[in-house]
C-alpha positions in Angstrom: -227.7 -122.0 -253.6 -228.4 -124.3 -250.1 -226.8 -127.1 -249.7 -228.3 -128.7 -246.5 -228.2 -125.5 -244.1 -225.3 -124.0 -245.7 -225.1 -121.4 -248.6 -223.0 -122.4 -251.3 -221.4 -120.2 -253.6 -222.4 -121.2 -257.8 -221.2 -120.5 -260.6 -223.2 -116.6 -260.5 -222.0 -115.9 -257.2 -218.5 -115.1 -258.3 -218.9 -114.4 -262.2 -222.1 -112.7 -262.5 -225.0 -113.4 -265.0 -225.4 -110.8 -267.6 -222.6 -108.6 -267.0 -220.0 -111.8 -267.5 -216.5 -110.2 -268.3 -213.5 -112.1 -269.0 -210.8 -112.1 -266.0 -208.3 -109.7 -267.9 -211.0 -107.5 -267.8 -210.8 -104.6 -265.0 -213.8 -104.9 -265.0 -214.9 -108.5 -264.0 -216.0 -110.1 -261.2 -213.4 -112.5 -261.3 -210.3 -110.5 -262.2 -208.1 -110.3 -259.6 -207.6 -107.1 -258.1 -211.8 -107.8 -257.5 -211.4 -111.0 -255.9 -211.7 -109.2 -252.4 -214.7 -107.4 -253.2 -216.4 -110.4 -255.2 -215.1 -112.9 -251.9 -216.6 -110.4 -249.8 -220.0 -110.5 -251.1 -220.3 -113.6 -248.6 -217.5 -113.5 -246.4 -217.8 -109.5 -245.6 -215.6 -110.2 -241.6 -212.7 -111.9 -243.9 -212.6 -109.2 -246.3 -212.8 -106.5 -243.8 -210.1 -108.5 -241.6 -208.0 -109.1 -245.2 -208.3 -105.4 -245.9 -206.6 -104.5 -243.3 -203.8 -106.5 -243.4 -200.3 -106.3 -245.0 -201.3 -108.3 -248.1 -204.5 -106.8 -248.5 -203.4 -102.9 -248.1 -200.7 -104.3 -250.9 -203.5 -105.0 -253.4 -205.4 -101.9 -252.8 -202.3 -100.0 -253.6 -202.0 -102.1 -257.1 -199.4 -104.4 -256.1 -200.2 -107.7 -258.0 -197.9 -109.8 -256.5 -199.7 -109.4 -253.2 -202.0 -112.6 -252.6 -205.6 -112.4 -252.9 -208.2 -115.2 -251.8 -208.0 -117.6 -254.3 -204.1 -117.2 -254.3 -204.3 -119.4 -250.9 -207.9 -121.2 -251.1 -208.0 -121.7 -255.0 -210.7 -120.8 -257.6 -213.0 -123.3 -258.1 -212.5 -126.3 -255.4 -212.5 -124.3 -252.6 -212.4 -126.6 -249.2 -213.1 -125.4 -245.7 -209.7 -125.8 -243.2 -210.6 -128.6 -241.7 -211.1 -130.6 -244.6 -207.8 -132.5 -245.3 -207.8 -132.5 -249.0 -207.4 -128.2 -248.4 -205.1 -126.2 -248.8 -205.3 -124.5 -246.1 -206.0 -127.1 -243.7 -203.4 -127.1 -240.9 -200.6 -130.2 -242.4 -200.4 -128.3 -245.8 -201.0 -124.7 -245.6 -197.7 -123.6 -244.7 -195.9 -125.8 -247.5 -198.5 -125.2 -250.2 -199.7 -121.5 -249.8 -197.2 -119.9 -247.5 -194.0 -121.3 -248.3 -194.6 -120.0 -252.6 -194.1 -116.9 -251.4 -192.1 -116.6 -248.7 -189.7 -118.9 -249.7 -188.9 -117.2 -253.2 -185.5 -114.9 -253.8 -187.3 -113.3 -256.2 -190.1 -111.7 -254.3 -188.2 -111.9 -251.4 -185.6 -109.3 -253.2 -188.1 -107.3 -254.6 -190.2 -106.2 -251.1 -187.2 -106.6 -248.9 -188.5 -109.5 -247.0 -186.5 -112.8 -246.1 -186.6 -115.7 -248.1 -185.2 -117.8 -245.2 -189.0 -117.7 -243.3 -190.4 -120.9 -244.4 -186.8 -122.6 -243.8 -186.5 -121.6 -240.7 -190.3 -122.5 -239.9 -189.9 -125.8 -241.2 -187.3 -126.3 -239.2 -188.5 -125.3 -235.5 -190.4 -127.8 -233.4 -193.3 -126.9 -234.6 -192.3 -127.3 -238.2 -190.7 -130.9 -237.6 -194.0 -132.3 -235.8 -196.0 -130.9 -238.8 -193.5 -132.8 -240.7 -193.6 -135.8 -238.5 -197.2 -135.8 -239.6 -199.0 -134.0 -236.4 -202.5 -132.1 -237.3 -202.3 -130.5 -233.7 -199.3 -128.3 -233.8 -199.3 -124.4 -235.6 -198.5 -124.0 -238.5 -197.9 -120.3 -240.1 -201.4 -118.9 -239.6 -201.8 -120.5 -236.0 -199.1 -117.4 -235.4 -199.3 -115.4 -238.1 -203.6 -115.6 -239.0 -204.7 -116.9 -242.0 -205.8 -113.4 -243.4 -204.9 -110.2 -240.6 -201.0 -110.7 -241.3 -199.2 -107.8 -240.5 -195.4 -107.2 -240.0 -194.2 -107.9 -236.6 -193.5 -104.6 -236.0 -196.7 -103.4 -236.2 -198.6 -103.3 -232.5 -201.4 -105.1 -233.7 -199.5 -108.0 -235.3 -199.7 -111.4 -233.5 -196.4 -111.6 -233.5 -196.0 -107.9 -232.2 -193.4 -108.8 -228.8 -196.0 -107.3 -226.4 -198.4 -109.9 -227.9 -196.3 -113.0 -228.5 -197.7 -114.2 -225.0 -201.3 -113.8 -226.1 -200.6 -115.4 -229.3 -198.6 -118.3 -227.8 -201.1 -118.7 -225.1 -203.7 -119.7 -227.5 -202.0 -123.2 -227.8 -199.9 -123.3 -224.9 -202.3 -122.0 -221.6 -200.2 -119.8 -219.1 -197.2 -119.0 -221.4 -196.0 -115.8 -220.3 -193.2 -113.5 -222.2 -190.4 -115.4 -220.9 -191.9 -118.8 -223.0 -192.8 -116.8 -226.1 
């Protein structure tokens, strides 16, 4: 489907046309261990780049906890970033996608992980400008990437140490080691 110049996903994009399967269904398109491969139909870079990352190696390994792309961007109104009414536009994405995860004891137990990320986030500078209402600071995926996360102890992490002045350097030209 074209809208102007642009493709648009429909309805048969995502759930098929004869071979329509309900979403419990192993089977479907649309069930959610697929979501990758059916997202990555159109947006094969993502999906490679998701694949690879600590989420995505998750959900090849079964775990269903692990977000998938309509766990952040939503099903069936899915808005580009920098559209304000989405969810992962820069104000609300670390509040409204980020922050269901990693601020929850209960996942946070389960995996090991700290449940304190998104408090501590929040509170930082750039936390209280996004707060304050600014569209121009970072938010979680500024640092972190919107789908190659990884754990900061992995080399190719953004937030590796060795890469911290890369990363940093992205919104804040010449920082060095010393400012990240």
């Amino acid at each position: 489907l074209l809208k102007g110049n642009a493709k648009v996903a429909n309805c048969v994009s995502c759930h098929g046309s004869h071979d329509l399967q309900k979403g419990s269904d192993p089977n479907s398109f649309v069930n959610r261990a697929n979501i990758p491969t059916t997202c990555g139909k159109c947006h094969a870079e993502i999906t490679k780049t998701y694949g690879q990352s600590v989420h995505g190696v998750a959900v090849l390994k079964g775990n269903s906890d692990s977000p998938v792309c309509t766990t952040c961007h939503g099903e069936h109104t899915i808005l580009g970033p920098s559209d304000p009414r989405s969810r992962v536009a820069s104000s609300p994405v670390s509040s409204q996608v980020c922050s269901r995860c990693h601020s929850s004891v209960l996942l946070s137990a389960k995996y090991g992980i700290r449940s304190d990320r998104f408090r501590t986030a929040t509170d930082s500078y750039h936390g209280l400008a996004i707060r304050g209402g600014s569209l121009a600071v970072a938010n979680c995926a500024s640092c972190h990437s919107g789908h190659n996360i990884k754990p900061a102890s992995e080399p190719t992490s953004n937030v590796y140490k060795a890469n911290l002045a890369v990363t940093c350097g992205r919104c804040h030209p010449g920082a060095n080691q010393r400012f990240a």
